[in-house]
N, C-alpha and C positions, 0 to 999 in steps of 0.2 A: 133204483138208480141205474143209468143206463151202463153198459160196457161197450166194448169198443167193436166185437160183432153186433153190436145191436147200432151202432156209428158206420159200419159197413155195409149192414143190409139198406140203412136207412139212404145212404149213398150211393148203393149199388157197385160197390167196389172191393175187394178184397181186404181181410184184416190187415193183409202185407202192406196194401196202400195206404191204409189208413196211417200204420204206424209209420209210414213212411211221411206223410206229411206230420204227423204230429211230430217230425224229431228233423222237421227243415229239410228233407232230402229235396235235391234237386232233379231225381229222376222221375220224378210223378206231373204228368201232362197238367196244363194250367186247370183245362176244364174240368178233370175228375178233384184236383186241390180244391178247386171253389165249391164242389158238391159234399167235399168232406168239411170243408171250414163252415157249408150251411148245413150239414147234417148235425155236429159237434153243436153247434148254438141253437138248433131246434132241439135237440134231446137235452142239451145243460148240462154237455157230459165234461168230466173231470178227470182226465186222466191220471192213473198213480204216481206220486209222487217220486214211489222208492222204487216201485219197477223201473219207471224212466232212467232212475240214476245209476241202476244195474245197470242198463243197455247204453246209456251216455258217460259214463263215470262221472257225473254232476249228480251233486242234489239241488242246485240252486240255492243253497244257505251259507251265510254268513255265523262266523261266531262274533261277536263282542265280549271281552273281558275290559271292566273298567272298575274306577280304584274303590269308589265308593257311590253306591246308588242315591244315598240319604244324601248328597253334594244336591244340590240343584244345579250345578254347573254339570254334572256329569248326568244329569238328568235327563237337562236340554241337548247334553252332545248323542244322547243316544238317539234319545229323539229323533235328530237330526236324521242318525247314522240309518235308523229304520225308514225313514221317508224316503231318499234316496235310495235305499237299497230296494224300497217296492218297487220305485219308478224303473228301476235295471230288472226287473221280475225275480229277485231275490227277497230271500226271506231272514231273519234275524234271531238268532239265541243269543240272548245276554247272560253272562255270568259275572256276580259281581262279588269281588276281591277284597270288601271289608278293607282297605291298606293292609292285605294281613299274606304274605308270600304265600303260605303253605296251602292259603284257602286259592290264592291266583294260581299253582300248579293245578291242584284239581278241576279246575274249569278249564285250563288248559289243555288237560291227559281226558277230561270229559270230552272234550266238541271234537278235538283230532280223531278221538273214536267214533264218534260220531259221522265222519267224513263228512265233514264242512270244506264247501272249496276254497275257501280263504278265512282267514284272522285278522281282526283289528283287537289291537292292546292299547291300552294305556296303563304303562306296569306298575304298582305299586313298589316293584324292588329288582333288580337284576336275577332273583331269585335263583333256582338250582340248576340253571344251566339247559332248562330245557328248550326254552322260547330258540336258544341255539341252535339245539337239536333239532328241531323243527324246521328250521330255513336250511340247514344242512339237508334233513328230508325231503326238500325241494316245495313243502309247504309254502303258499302265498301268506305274507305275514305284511300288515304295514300298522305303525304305532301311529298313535295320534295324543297329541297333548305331551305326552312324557315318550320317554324311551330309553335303550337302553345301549351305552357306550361299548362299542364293540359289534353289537349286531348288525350287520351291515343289509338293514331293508330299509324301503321310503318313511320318511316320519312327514307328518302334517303335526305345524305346531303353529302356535303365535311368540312372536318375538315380544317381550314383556319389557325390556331394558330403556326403552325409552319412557316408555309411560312411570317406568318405577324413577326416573331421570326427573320427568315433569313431576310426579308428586314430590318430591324433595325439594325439588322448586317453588312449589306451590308451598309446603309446610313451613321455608324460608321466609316465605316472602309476606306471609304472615302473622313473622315473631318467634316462630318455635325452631330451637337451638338443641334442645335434647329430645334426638329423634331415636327411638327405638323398633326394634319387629320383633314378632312373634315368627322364628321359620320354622318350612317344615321339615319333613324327612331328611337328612343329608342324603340319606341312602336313594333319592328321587331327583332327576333330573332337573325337576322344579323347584324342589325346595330346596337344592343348592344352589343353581340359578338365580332363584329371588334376592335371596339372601346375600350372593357377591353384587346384584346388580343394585343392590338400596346401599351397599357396602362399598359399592366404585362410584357413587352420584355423590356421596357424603366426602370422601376422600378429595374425588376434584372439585370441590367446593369449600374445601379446607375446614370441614366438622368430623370431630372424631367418632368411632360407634365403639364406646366402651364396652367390655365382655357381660360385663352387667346390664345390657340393656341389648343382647342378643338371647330371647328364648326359645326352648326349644320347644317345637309343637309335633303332632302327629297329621294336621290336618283335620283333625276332627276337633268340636268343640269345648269339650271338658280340657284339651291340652290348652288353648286359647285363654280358657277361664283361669286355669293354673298358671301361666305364663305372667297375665295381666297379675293377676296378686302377690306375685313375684315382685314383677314392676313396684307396683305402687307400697310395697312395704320399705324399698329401698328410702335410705335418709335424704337421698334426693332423685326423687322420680322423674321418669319422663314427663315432658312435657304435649308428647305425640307416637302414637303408637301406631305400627306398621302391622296388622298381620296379612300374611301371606297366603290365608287363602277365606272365603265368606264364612265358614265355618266358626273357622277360629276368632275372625273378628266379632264374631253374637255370642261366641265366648268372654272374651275379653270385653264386651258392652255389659256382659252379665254382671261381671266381676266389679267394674266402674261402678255403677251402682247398685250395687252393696255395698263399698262400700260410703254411700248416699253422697259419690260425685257425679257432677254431670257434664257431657259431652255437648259443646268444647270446651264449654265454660271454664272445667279442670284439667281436662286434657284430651287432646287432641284423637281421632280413630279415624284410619282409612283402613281398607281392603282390597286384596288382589281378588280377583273374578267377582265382577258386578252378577247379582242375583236381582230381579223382579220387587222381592221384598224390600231391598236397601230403600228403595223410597217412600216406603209405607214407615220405618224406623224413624224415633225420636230423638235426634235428628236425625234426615235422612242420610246415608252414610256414603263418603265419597270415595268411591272405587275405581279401579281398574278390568276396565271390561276388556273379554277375547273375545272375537268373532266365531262365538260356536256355533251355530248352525253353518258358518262357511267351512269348520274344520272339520266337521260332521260329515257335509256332504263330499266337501273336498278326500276324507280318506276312503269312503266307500267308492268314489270315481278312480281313484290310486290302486285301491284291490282288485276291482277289475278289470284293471290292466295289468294287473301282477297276475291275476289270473287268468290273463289270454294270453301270457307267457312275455310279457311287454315290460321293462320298467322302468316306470315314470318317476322322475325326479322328486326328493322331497321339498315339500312345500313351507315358507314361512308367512303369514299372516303375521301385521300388525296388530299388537294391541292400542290400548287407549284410555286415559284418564277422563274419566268421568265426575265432573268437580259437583257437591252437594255441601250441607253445611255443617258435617262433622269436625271438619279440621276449623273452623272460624267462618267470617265474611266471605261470600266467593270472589271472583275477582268479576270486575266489568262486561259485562255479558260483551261489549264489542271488543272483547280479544279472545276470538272463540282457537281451540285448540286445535295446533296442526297435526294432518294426518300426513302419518309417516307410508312409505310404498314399500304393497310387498314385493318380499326378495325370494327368489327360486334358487335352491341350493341342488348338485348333485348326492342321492342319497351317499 
């Protein structure tokens, strides 16, 4: 493998110059940079990663901490987050938080040691205070998806409340009067969210949301399954179930039948964050999709501006209801559903 006197000789230039173009200096004459950037791509040389970031204080890497991998929603947002982070010549360590704090400190207290020049979160809980600590240390920090009250960095999120608006419209309009969710975490940004925003659509529409037909989930699917059996043992069930995230809704379709009901027939299922599979589902299942490859890319373009010491405003993306035939009939394909605009907040 070559090294970087062997990029010198090959060039005819000093190892000084060399490193001199490799780290952008402006002191190195056009013609010796051009004989360095052809010696570098005739040899296929690779300079060190970690020396480099000795002598620049960069590594070029990005952490990711997100809530749960096994989500498809948090799948696709990584996804995203690595696509765009190559295209800026960064590189991406994922740590993933199970929704479980103590495991999200660890991947936290791991990458900061690591010297990563910035962090993207999506927190499973406000956890022990450290994520503070960290923006306090002048660390680049920006959340995406959830976040955390009080932290004052850029968040990328989508605004959910309208789409949770139109599905209750849609569940209305209908026939279905006892509308239920499955929420999640209080302790998460989103799953409190969700829950006041299906809980302020019912209100100004003058349906009530009995304590009975609010359950509580983790996000993950076994909570969704247990939520739904709840439901349906009540002496009088819903008649359409809200859960609040895709997980929990193929929990709660578990639960449906077994006990040998069927969707819509007996009762009604939608889902917040539309996943690929809902249309492959019997019926397919009518969600609320977020723009995640634009929240993807949108927070890794926010990091590094927070990491050129710049900061950029947080971002809101709309979401959107995407109608299928879990809750009933769809409606008229010509009354297609309006898109709402996104809104720019200061962080």
């Amino acid at each position: 493998m070559a090294g970087i006197k062997d990029v010198a000789a090959e060039a005819g230039v000093s190892v000084a110059t060399v490193s001199r173009v490799l780290n952008d200096h402006p002191s190195v004459s056009p013609a010796a940079r051009a004989r360095v950037v052809a010696a570098v791509a005739a040899l296929d040389y690779r300079p060190n990663a970690v020396a480099r970031s000795l002598r620049t204080d960069q590594t070029r890497t990005l952490g990711l901490v997100i809530s749960d991998v096994l989500n498809p929603y948090f799948t696709a947002l990584a996804r995203a987050v690595e696509e765009e982070a190559r295209a800026l010549g960064y590189s991406v360590i994922i740590g993933n938080a199970d929704e479980r704090p103590e495991l999200q400190d660890h991947h936290v207290r791991t990458l900061l040691d690591r010297r990563i020049d910035g962090l993207l979160m999506s927190p499973t809980d406000p956890g022990s205070g450290l994520m503070a600590d960290a923006v306090r240390a002048g660390t680049p920090i920006v959340f995406v998806d959830r976040w955390v009250p009080g932290v004052e960095v850029p968040v990328v999120r989508a605004d959910g409340r309208g789409a949770v608006a139109d599905l209750v419209d849609h569940l209305l309009r209908l026939g279905h009067r006892r509308l239920a969710i499955i929420a999640g975490p209080a302790a998460t940004t989103t799953g409190s969210e969700r829950v006041d925003a299906f809980r302020d659509a019912l209100r100004e529409r003058g349906v009530a949301l009995p304590d009975a037909y609010i359950g509580q989930g983790d996000f993950q699917a076994e909570s969704g399954r247990r939520a739904a059996e709840r439901f349906l043992a009540l002496p009088e069930p819903p008649d359409a179930v809200f859960a609040a995230d895709n997980l929990m809704a193929l929990g709660a379709l578990d639960a449906i039948r077994a006990r040998g009901l069927s969707v819509p027939g007996d009762i009604a299922l939608a889902a917040f964050d539309d996943i690929p599979w809902f249309v492959h589902t019997d019926p397919p299942i009518t969600a609320i999709a977020q723009p995640t490859e634009e929240l993807g890319r949108a927070a890794v373009r926010a990091l590094a501006e927070r990491i050129a010491g710049r900061v950029p405003p947080s971002l809101t993306l709309p979401a959107r209801l995407v109608v299928r035939r879990s809750c009933g009939a769809p409606p008229p394909a010509d009354q297609p559903h309006p898109q709402p605009i996104a809104r720019r907040s200061d962080p």
